[in-house]
C-alpha positions in Angstrom: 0.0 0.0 0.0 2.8 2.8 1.1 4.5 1.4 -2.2 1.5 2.7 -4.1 1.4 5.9 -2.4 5.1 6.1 -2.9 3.9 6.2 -7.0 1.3 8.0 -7.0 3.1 10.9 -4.9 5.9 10.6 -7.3 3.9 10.5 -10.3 1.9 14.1 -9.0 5.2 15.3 -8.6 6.5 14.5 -12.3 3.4 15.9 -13.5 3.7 19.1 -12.1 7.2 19.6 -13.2 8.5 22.5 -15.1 10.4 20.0 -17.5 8.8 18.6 -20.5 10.6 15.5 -20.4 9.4 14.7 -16.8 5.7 15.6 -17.6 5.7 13.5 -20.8 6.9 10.7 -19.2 4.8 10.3 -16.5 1.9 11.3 -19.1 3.3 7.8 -21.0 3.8 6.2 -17.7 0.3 6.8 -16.7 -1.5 6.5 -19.9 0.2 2.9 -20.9 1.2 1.2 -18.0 -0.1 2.5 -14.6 -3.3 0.1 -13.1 -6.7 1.7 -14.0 -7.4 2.1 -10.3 -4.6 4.2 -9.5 -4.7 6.1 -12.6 -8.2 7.0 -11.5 -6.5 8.6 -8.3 -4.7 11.0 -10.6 -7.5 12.1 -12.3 -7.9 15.7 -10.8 -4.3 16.1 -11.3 -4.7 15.2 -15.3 -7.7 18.0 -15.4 -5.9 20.3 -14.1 -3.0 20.2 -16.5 -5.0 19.4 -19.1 -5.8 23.2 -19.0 -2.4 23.8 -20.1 -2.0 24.4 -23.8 1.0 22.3 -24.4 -0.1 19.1 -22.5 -3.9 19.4 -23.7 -4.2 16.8 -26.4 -1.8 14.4 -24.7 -3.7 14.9 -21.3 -7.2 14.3 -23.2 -5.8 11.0 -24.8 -5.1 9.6 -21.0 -8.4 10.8 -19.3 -10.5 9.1 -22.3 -8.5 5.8 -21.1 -9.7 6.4 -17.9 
């Protein structure tokens, strides 16, 4: 369970990131390989930068997975 947390906290993290690199990857991370139950944890996380230009169309691509 703390191992999960451990992700998830990371993965916030990553998301929120002024670096492209780490917010694509944890955008690829979530969208392909994360388990649907803890990608539904990260869901206000996705809205929120899904507001941003740049990330918009990749952001909308891992919510519809959801």
């Amino acid at each position: 369970m703390q191992r999960q947390e451990d992700r998830i906290a990371l993965l916030r993290q990553a998301l929120r990131s002024p670096d492209a690199w780490q917010v694509a990857a944890a955008l690829k991370y979530v969208g392909d390989t994360l388990e649907p139950e803890l990608r539904r944890r990260l869901v206000p996380d996705l809205v929120e930068l899904s507001a941003s230009p740049l990330w918009a169309s990749e952001t909308r691509d891992v919510l519809e997975r959801i």
